[in-house]
N, C-alpha and C positions, 0 to 999 in steps of 0.2 A: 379633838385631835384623834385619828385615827391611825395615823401610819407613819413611823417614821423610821430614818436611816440611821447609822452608825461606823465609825469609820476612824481608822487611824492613821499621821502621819509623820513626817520627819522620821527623825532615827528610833527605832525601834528602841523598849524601855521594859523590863521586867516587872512585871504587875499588868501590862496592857493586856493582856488574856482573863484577868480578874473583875478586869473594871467592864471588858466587851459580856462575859457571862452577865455580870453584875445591872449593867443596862436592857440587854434583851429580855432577863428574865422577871424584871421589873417592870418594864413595859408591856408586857403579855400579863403579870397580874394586875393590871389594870387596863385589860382588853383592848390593846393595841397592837397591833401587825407590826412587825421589826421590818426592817429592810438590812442588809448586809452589804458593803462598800466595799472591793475588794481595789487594794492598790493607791489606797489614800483619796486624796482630789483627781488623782488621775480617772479615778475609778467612775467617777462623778460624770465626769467628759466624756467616758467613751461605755456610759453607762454600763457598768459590769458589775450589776444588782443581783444579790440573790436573796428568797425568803430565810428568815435565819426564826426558828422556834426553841422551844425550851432543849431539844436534843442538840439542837445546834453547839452548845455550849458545854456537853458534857464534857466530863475529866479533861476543861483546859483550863482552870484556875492553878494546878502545881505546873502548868509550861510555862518557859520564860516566849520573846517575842510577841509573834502578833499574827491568831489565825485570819485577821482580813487584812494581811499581809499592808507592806509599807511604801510609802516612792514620792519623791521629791515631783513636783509637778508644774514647770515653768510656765505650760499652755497658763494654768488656772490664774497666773497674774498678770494675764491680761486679760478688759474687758470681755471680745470676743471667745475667749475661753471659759471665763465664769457666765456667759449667757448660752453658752451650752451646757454646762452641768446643771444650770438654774431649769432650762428647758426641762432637761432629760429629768430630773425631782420632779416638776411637776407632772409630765407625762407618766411618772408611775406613781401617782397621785401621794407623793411623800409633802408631810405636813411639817415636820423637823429634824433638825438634823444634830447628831452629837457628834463631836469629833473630841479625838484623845488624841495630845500631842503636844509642843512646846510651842515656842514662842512664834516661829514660824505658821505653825498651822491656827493660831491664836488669828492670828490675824487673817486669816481666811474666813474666820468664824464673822471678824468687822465686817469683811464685804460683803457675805450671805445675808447678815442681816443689814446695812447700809441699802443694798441693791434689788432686794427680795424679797416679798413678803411669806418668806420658810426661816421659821423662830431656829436658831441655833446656839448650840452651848456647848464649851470646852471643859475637858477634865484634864488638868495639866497632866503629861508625859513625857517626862525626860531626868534623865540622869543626873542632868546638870545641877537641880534645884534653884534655876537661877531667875524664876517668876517672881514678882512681890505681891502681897498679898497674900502668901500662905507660906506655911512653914513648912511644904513638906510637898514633894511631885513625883507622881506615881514613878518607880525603879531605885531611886537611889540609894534607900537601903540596902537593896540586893549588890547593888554597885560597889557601894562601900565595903559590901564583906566580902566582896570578890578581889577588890585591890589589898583589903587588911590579909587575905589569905596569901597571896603574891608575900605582900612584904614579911611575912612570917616567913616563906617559907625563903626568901632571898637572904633573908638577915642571918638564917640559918649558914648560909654559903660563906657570905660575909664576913659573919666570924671565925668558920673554920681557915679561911686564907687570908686576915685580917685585910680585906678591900674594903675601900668608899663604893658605893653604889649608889646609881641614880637613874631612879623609878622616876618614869614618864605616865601620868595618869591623865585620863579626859577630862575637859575643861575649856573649849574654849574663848568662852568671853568668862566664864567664872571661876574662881580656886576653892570653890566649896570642898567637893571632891579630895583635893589635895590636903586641903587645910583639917578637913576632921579623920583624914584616914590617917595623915603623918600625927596628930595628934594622938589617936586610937595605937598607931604603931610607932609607938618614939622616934618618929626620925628624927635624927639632928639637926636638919634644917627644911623650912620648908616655902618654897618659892610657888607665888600665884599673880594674875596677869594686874588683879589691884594693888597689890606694893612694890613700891620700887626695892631694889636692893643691888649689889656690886659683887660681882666672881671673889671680891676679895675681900668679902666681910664672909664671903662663905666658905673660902678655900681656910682666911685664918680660924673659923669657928671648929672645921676638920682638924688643921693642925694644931689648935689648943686639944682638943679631946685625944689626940694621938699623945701627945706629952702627958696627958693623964695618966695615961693606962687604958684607954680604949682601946679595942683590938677592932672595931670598924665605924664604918658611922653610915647614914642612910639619908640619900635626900630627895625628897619627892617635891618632882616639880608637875605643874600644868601643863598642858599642852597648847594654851594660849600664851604662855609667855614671851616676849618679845623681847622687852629692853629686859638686860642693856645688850645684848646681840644685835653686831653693826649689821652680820646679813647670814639669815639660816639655809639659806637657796642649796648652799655645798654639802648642808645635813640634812636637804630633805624637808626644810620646815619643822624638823624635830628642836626643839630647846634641848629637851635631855643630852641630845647628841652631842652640841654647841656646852651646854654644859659640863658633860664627863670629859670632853679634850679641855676646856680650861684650868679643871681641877689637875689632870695629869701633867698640864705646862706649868702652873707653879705652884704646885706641890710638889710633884715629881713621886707621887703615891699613883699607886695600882689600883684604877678606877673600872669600874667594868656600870655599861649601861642597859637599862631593862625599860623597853616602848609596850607599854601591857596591852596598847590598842584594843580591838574590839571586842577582846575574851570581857570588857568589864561592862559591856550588854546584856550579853549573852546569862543561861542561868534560871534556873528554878525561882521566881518570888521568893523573898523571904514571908516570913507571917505577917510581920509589918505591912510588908508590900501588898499583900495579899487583903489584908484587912483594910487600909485606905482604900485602896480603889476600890473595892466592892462598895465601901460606903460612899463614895465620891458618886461610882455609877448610880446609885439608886437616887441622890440628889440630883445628878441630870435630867432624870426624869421628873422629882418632887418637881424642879424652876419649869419645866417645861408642861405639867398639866396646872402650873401656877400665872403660864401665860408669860412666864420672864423669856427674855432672848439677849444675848448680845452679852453673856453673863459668865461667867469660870466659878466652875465648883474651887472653895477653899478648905485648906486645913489647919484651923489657929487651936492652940492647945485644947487639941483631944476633940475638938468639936468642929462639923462641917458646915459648911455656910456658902457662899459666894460674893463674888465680886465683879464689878464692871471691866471686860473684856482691857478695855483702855487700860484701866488702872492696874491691870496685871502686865502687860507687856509694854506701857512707855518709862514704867520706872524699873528702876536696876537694884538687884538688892546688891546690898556690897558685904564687905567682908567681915565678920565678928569681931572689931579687935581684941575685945575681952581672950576669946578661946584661941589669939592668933598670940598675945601673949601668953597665958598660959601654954603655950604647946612650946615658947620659948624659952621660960622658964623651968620647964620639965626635961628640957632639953639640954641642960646644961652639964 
């Protein structure tokens, strides 16, 4: 193996700058030429390849994002799309490919290797944490302490005007997200797209804590949630939205709502963040002069491994009930 590429996709994830240093400069000590993919699978297609060496990669392990940039890429799912980026790899004689990304670009990884003989390997990317097979996907550390900062500093507001508020975090096929940062920041209640629940086991849970003696409460919900919302269309597709008018119809409390959107991307790596992926990178590399393809770097307690591409994106991880209890129980 001589030459290969690197590339990241979907939504952009904090740590992805760790993990690109992390790959290229691993692959150069082991006398291999990088290639650099700007644009994701787009990049692939409309070949927009550059040499990347060890200066390539200076001072970007403390940026958040992604210096070979990111982009959804519809050409690439279909055939005649993926047999142009396949072209264009082998005409600049690239031998494998790594991509950093989620579930989405996981599977891009299937067809490369399904359709091509160019070995490729994924290092999960994404905020969501919602691959199985590892405990742990490059950003969402960073994520989490970016939402836990939000709800510090909201709760602050909170209690000086004794309001309900409802934090809107990302999430949308999973409540990871939601479920460890309301637990990390005592929310009162906390709504994700795997449990069901009713406006009015949460409007009463508000108005049992007001009769306490609470002066606010805080509820952080997903931004995949759906039911029981008959139709979000008039909020935008926000839940939060749909949910802070519920709470103010029958409560008749002063609800104010917070949509934290993309700020919880964005952001420095944490050390966390910064230390899996480097380690995850350098495994891209170990599966790839090991001859593996078709493979996702993992991370199970404390230790790096991998896993069959399938087996990471056809299962679903779902929700901890253990920590979804306790965050109820501490919540009370």
């Amino acid at each position: 193996m001589k030459k290969i590429a690197v590339l990241t996709s979907g939504g952009d994830a904090p740590g992805m700058n760790p993990a690109i240093r992390s790959v290229v400069r691993t692959a150069i000590y082991y006398n291999m030429e990088v290639v650099g993919v700007k644009h994701g699978y787009k990049g692939l297609i409309e070949k927009d390849f550059f040499p990347m060496h060890r200066g390539s990669v200076a001072d970007i392990v403390q940026r958040g994002g992604t210096i070979l940039l990111s982009a959804r890429c519809e050409e690439f799912k279909t055939k005649e799309g993926r047999k142009k980026a396949y072209a264009n790899m082998k005409e600049e004689g690239i031998d494998a490919l790594v991509v950093i990304g989620g579930d989405g670009s996981l599977k891009g990884v299937q067809k490369i290797n399904a359709e091509s003989d160019i070995k490729a390997v994924g290092i999960p990317g994404t905020i969501d944490n919602d691959l199985s097979c590892t405990d742990y996907t490059i950003g969402v550390d960073t994520a989490m302490n970016t939402i836990l900062d939000a709800i510090n500093k909201i709760r602050d507001t909170a209690t000086s005007h004794e309001r309900t508020f409802v934090i809107e975090c990302m999430g949308r096929d999973s409540g990871y997200l939601a479920l460890m940062t309301g637990l990390a920041g005592g929310a009162e209640y906390i709504l994700v797209p795997e449990i069901d629940f009713t406006p009015q086991q949460v409007c009463d849970k508000i108005t049992q804590g007001f009769k306490r003696g609470k002066l606010h409460s805080l509820i952080l919900i997903a931004e995949g949630v759906k039911a029981p919302f008959a139709d979000l269309s008039e909020y935008n597709g926000s839940p939060g939205m749909a949910m802070g008018d519920l709470i103010r119809e029958k409560t008749g409390m002063e609800t104010r709502v917070t949509v934290l959107g993309h700020l919880q991307r964005g952001g420095s790596p944490t050390a966390t963040d910064r230390i899996v992926a480097s380690r995850m990178g350098a495994k891209a590399i170990d599966l790839l002069l090991e001859g593996k393809r078709d493979k996702m770097v993992t991370y199970k307690d404390n230790s790096i491994g991998c896993c069959a591409v399938a087996d990471a994106i056809e299962k679903t991880e779902t929700i901890n009930m253990d920590i979804y209890k306790l965050a109820n129980i501490l919540s009370m």
